[in-house]
N, C-alpha and C positions, 0 to 999 in steps of 0.2 A: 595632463596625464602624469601618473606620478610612479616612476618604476620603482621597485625595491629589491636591491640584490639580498643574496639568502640572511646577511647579518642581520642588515636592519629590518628586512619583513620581520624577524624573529623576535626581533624586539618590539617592533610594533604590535605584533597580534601579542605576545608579553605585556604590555602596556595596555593594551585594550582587554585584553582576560581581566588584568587589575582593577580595571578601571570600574566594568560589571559587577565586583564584589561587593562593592558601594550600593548599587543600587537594588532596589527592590524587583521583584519580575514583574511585567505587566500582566501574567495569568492573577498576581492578588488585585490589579487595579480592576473597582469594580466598572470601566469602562469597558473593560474587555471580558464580561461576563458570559461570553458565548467561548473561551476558552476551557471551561469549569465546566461548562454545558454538554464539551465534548467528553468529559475525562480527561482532563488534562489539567494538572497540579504544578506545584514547582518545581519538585523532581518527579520524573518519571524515568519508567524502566521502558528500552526499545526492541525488546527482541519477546517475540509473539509465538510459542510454539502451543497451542492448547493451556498455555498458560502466561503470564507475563514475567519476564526476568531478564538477565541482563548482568557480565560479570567482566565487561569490559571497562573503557574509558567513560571518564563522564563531560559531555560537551554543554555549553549551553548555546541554545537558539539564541538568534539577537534579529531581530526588526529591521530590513538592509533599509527602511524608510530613514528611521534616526538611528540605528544602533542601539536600541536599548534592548537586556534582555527578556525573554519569554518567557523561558522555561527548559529545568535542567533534563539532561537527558543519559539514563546509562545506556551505553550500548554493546553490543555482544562483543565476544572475544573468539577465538579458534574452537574454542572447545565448545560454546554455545554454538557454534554455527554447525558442527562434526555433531551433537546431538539433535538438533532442527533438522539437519539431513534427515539422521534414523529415522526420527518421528516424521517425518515425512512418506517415505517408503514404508514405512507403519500401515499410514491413515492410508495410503493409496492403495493398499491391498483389499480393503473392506469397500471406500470411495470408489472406486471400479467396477466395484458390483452391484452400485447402487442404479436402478434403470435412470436413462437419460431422464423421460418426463422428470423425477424426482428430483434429481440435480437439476432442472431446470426451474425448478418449482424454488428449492433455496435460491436463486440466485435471484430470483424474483423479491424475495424476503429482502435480498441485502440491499435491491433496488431499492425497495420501500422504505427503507432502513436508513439509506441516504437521502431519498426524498424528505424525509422531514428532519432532517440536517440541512439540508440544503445551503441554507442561507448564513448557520452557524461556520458551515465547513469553506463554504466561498469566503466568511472573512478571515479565515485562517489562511486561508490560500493567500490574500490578497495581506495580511500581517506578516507571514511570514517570509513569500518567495517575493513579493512587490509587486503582483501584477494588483489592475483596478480591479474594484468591489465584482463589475460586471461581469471581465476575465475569471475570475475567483471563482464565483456562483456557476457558470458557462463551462467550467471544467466538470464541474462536478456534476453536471448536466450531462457532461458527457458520457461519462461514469452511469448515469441512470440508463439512458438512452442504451449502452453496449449490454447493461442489463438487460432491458427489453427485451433484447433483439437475441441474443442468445436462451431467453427462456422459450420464444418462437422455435430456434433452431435444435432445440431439446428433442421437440414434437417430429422434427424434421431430417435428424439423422438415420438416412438411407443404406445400403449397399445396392449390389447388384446379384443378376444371375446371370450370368455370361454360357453364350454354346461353350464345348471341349470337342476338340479333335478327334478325340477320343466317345466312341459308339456308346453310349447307356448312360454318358455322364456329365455334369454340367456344372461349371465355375460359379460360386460361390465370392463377393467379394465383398468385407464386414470392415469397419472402421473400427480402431480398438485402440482404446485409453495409451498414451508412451509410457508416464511414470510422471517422475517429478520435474518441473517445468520451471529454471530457475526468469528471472523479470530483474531485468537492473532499468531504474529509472531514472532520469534529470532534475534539476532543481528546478526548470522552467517546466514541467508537468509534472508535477509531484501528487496527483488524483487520476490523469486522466490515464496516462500509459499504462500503470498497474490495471485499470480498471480494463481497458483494450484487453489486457491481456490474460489475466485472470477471471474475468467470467467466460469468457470462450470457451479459457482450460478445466475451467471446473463444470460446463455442461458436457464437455466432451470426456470425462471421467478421469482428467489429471487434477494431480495438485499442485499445490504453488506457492513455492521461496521467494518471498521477495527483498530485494536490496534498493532502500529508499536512498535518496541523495543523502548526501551526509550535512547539508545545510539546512535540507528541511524537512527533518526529525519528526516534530510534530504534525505536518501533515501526514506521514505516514502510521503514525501511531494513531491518531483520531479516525481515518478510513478505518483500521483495522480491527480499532473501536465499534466504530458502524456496524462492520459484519459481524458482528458476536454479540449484539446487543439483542 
């Protein structure tokens, strides 16, 4: 185990930023040609509002297998995150009104959408956060799967009618959209949590901010890819 008080960590991620300048990304190696497959270049922008952009810092991903990097990344700043708010509460004015089947029906879309990614986005998974090819592909399975299941639950959202106390009249009780539904996720599930979360919230007529790990960029930029393809 190797501690590092705040000097010398600084200096070593200093050292190691440096070190990456030298090297080429492995998104140009054509071994990694399922990187290019997803959308994903050398630099990329990370903030996703109906549009791609990005007016923050710029990081790069690096490989926790050997350290080498991926692929650059800008990512938002205060002010891009305060206009993804607005444009959130935008969309979910109209998003709300759209009947459940229909939002069940996209979500279906985005299932499909990942289904033949599949095997593209498992090795993302597994290049960039370091779990195995198996784990990698298995996530993103899971992602398909909570697909499924919410395009089912579409079909499936109920109320009630309840007696009242009260002579001539009777309760009424309806499920109804919150608004914007923010998702902060881990670097060790960088597919599947958003995915948990986000297709629930979008048959059930919310929308959804989400905050990917900060380590693994790209996994969250190529899901999100997925859904808009």
């Amino acid at each position: 185990m190797v501690i590092l008080n705040c000097a010398s960590k600084k200096l070593f991620l200093i050292h190691r930023l440096a070190s990456t300048r030298s090297m080429s990304y492995l998104v140009d190696n054509p071994k990694y040609s399922f990187l290019k497959e997803l959308g994903i270049s050398a630099k990329n922008l990370g903030v996703y509002n109906g549009k791609w952009t990005g007016s923050g810092e710029t990081v790069t991903s690096l490989c926790p297998a050997n350290n080498q990097p991926i692929a650059q990344v800008t990512n938002g700043n205060l002010a891009d995150f305060e206009a993804t708010v607005e444009l959130c509460r935008t969309a979910w004015k109209s998003w709300s009104d759209v009947t459940a089947p229909k939002r069940g029906e996209i979500v279906r879309q985005i299932g499909d959408a990942l289904r033949r990614k599949k095997t593209s986005l498992g090795k993302l998974v597994s290049l960039e956060m370091g779990k195995i090819l198996t784990e990698g592909e298995g996530e993103v399975q899971e992602y398909i799967d909570i697909c499924d299941y919410a395009t089912g639950l579409s079909r499936s959202l109920e109320g009630k009618v309840l007696p009242s106390e009260r002579p001539g009249h009777d309760l009424m009780e309806l499920w109804n959209p919150v608004g914007v539904v923010g998702v902060i996720s881990a670097f060790n599930f960088p597919v599947a949590v958003y995915g948990w979360n986000s297709a629930i919230a979008m048959v059930c007529g919310d929308v959804v901010l989400w905050k990917g790990a900060p380590t693994t960029p790209l996994c969250s930029i190529a899901e999100i890819g997925r859904a808009h393809v």
